[in-house]
Each structure stands twice: as C-alpha cells, then as structure tokens.
NUMIPA-216440 format. One record per residue: residue number from 1; x, y, z of N, C-alpha, C, O in turn. Coordinates in steps of 0.1 Angstrom, whole numbers. Layout:
N
NUM  X  Y  Z  X  Y  Z  X  Y  Z  X  Y  Z
...
END
This chain:
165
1  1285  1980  398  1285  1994  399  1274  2000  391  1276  1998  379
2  1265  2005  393  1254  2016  387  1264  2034  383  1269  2044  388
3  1262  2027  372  1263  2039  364  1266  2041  347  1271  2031  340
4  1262  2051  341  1261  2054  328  1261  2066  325  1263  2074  335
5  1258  2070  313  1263  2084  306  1249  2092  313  1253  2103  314
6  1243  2091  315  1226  2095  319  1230  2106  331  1219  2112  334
7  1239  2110  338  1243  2111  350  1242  2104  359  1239  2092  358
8  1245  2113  374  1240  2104  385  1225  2104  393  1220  2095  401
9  1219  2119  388  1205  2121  390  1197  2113  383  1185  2113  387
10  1199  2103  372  1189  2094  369  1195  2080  370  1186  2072  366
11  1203  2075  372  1211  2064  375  1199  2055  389  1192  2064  395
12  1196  2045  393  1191  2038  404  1200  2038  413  1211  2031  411
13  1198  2048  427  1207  2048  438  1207  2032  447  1215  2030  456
14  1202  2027  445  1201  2013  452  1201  1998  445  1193  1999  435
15  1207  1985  445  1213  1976  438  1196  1970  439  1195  1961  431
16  1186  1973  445  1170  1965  448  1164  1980  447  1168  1991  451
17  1150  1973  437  1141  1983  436  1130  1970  443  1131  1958  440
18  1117  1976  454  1108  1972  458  1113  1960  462  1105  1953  456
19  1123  1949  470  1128  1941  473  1134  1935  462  1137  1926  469
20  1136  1933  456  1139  1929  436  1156  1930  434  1162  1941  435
21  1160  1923  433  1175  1924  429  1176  1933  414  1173  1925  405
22  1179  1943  411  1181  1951  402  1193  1945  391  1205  1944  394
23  1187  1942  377  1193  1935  365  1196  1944  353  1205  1942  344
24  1189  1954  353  1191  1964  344  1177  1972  345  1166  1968  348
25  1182  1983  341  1174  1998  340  1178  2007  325  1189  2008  320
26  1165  2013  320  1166  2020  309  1160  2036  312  1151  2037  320
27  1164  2047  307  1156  2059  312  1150  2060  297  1154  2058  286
28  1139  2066  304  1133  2069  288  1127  2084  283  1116  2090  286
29  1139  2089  274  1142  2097  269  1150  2101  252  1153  2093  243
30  1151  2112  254  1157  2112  239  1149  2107  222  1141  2113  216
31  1155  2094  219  1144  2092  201  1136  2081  207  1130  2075  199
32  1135  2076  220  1125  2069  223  1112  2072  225  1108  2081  232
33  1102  2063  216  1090  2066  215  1078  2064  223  1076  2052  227
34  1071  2072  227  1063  2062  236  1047  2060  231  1039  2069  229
35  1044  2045  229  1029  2039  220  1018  2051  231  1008  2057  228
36  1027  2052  246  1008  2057  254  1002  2045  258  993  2047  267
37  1004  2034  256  1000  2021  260  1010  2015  268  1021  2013  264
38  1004  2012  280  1011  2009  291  1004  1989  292  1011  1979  292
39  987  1989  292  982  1982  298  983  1980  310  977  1970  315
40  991  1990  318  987  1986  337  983  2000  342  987  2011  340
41  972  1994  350  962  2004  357  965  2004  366  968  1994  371
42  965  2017  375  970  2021  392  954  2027  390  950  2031  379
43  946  2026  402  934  2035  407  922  2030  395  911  2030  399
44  924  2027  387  913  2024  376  919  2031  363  914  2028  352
45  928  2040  364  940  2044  354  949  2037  350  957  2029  355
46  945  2043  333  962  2034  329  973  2046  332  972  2058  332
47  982  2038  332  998  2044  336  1004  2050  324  1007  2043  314
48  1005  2060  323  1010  2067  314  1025  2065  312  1031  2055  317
49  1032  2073  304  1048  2075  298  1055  2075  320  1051  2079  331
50  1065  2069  314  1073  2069  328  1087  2072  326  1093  2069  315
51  1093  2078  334  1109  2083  329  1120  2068  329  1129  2065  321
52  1115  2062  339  1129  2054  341  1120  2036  338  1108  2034  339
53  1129  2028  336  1122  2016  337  1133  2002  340  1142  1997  333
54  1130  1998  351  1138  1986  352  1132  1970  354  1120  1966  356
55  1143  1962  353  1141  1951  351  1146  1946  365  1156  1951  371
56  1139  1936  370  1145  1930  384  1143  1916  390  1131  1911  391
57  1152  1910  394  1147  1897  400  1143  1894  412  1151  1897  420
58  1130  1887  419  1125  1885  430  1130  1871  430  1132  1864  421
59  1133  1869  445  1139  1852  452  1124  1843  448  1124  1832  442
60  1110  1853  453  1102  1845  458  1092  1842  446  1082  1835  447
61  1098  1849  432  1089  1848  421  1101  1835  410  1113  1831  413
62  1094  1833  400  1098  1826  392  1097  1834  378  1101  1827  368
63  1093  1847  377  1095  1855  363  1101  1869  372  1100  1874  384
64  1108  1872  360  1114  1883  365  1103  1897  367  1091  1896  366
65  1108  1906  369  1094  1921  372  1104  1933  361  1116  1936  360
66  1091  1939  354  1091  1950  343  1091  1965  354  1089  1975  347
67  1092  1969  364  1092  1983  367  1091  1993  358  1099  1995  349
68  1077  2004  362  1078  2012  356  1081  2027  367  1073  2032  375
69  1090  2030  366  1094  2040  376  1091  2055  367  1088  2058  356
70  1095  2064  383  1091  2079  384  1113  2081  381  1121  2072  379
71  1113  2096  382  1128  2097  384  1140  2092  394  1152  2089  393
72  1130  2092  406  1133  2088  418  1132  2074  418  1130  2069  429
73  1133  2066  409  1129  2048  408  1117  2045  421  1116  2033  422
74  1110  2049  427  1098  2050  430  1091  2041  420  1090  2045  408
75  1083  2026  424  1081  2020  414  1063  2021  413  1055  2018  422
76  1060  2028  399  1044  2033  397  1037  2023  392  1025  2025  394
77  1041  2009  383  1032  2001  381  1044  1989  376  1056  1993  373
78  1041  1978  376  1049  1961  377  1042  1957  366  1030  1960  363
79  1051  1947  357  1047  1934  350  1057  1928  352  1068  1933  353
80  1053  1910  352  1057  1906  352  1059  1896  342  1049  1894  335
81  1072  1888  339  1072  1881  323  1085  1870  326  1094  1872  334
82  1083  1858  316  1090  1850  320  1105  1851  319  1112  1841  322
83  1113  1863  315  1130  1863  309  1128  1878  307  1119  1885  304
84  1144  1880  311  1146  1891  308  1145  1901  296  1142  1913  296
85  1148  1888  281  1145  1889  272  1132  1895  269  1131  1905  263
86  1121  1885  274  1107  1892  269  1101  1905  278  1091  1911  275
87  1112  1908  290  1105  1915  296  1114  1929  290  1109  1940  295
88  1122  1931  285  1127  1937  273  1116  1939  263  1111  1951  264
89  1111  1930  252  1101  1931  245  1089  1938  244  1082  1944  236
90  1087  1936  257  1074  1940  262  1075  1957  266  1066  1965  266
91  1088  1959  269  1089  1976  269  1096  1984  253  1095  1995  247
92  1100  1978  252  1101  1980  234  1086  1978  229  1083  1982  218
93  1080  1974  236  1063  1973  225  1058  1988  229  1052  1996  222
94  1063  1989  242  1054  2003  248  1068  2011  249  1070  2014  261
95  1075  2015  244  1088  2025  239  1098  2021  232  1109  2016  235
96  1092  2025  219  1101  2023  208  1113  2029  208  1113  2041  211
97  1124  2023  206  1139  2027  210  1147  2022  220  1160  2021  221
98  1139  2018  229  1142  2011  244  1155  2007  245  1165  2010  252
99  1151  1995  232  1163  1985  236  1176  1988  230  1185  1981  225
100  1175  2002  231  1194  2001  231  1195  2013  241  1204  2021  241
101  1188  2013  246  1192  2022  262  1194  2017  273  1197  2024  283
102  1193  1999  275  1194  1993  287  1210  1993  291  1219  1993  283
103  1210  1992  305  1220  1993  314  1224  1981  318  1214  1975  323
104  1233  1973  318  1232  1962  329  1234  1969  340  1239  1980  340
105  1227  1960  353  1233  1970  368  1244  1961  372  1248  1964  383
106  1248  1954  369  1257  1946  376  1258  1945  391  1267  1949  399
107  1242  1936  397  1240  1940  411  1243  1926  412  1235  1918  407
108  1253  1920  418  1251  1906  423  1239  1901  432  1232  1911  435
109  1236  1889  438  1228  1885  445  1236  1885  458  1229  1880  466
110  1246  1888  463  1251  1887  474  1249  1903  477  1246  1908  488
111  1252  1910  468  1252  1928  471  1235  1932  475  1229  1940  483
112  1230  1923  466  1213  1928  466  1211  1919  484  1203  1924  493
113  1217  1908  486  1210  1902  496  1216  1911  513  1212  1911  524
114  1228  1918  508  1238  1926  521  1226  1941  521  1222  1945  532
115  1220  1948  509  1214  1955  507  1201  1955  521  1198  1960  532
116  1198  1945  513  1182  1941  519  1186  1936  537  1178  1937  547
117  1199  1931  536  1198  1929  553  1198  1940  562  1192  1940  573
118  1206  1951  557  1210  1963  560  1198  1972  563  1198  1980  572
119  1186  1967  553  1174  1978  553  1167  1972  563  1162  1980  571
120  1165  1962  566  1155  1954  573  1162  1952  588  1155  1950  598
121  1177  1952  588  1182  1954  603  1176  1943  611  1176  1932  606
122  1170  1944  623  1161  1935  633  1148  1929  628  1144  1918  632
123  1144  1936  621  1130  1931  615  1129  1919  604  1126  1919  592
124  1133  1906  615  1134  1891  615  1127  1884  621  1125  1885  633
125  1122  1875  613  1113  1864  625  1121  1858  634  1130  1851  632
126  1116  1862  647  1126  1857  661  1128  1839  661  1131  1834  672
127  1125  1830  651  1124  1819  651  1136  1814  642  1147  1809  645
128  1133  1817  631  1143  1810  618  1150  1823  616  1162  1821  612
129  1147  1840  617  1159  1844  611  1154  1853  595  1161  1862  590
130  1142  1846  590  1136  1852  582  1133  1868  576  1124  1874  582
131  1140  1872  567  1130  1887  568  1117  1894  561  1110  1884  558
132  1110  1904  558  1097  1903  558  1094  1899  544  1083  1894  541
133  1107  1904  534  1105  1903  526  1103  1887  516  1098  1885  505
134  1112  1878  526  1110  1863  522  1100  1856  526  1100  1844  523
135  1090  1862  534  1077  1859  539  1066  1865  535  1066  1877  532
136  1052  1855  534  1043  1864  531  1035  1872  542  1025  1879  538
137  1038  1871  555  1033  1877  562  1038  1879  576  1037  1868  582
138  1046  1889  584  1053  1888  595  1041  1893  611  1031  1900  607
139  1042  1892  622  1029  1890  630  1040  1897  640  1048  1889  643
140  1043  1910  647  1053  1914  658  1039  1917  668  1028  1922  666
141  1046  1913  679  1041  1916  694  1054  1918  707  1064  1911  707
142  1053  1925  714  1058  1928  722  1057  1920  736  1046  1918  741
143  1071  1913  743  1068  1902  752  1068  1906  766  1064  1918  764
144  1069  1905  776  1064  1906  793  1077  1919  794  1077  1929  802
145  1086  1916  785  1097  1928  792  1099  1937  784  1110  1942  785
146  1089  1942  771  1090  1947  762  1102  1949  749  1106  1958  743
147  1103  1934  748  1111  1929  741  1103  1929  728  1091  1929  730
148  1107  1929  714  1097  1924  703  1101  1912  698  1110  1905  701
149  1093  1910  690  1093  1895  691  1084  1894  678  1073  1898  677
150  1093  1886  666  1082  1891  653  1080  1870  649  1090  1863  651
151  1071  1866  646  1071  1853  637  1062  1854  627  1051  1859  626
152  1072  1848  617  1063  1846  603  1054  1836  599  1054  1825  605
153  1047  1839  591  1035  1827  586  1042  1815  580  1034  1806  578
154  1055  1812  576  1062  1800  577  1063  1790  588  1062  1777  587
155  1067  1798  599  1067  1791  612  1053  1793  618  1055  1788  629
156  1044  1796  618  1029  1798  623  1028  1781  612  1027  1771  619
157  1027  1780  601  1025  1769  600  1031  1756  600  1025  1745  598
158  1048  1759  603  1052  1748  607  1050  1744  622  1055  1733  625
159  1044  1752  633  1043  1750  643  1027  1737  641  1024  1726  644
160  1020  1748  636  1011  1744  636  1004  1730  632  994  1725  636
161  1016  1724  622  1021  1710  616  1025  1704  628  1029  1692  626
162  1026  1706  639  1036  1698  647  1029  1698  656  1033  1690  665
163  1016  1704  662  1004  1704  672  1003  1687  670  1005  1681  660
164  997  1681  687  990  1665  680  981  1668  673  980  1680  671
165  971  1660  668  961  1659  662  952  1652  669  941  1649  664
END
C-alpha cells in the first residue's frame, strides 16, 4: 500500500515508475537541504532541486535506479547505483535530510508485474508472449487481414540462430 503522512497529492499513484518496480520514495521538503548538485544533465542542463524522489527496481538491470521526479512522479533525470543503500547515499549527498523521509512502497514483484501487464494489455510479441518492456526492441506490422502482429528482437535473433548456414 502507498501511503504516508505527506497526503495523497504527493504519494506515487502507481506501484512502477518508468517500468521499475517501485521500492521506496522520499518527497523533498520541509529541513531537507538541497547541495544544487544533481550531476545529471537533461538537454545540456544540470537538473535542478526536484520535489519527489524514488528508488526502483528494473528486471532487466542489475543496480537498482535513483529517480528524480516532478510532483506528478514524472521521472526528470535517473541514476543508477549498485543497492538500495547507496542509492540512498547518493541522495543524501544531494539533499541533506533525505534519509529519514524514505517511504518503503511495499510494491511486491507480483503487483508491479499485474501493473505492467495491465498497462501494456496486447502489446506482446505474438511469438513468446514478451512485453516491450522486457525487450530491447518490439517491430509491429499489420498481417493480410489486418491483424497486428508485433516480434521482438529476442525472437528476430533466435530465429535468426536457427536459419542453415
């Protein structure tokens, strides 16, 4: 369940921010300080003070992701770091106070994975079942009866493994 003293206007309406299983979120407000130092650049800018910030797990990464969100968890710039721990640290370096405003989200991997089936609906590779998000690239065409018809670059190269030679 997502929720804390913060209300419901700044709480994360969704158990996944940017495909990411959601692990905890901090808003940043109140005696938290902010250095002004971000080090991540959007456009050739660095990223300024941000209201909300969460922590999250990707299937297809092996470090977890630093989110730095707008109010709307709209995610404005990413780091990534090997544990939750350091990816903690690393926003405590850039908002002093931080770390006693984290939330756990208590999003399991089964809620985050019913989430993400929900959002994505049909949009599965017609082969394995895949969605876009577990793939790095999905390829849709439409077939003789205007059916669609999507395959991912997993199966593009396991097919392609199985051509003779």
């Amino acid at each position: 369940m997502l929720s804390d003293s913060h209300g419901p206007e700044m709480q994360p309406s969704t158990p996944v921010i940017d495909c990411s299983r959601l692990l905890c979120y901090a808003i940043v407000e109140g005696t938290v300080q902010s250095s002004g130092r971000t080090l991540l650049f959007v456009d050739g800018k660095e990223l300024g003070q941000v209201p909300c910030l969460a922590i999250c797990e990707n299937k297809k990464l092996a470090e977890v992701l630093l989110f730095h969100c707008d109010s709307d968890w709209n995610t404005l710039g990413c780091s990534a770091h090997p544990s939750v721990a350091e990816a903690k640290a690393r926003a405590e370096g850039i908002y002093a106070g931080i770390s006693t405003r984290w939330v756990d989200a208590g999003v399991s991997e089964q809620s985050a994975e019913a989430y993400l089936n929900e959002q994505f609906g049909n949009e599965r590779c017609s082969f394995y079942g895949k969605r876009p998000d577990e793939v790095d690239q999905m390829i849709l065409k439409e077939d003789q009866r205007k059916h669609e018809v999507r395959i991912c670059d997993r199966c593009i190269k396991e097919f392609y493994n199985e051509l003779p030679k």
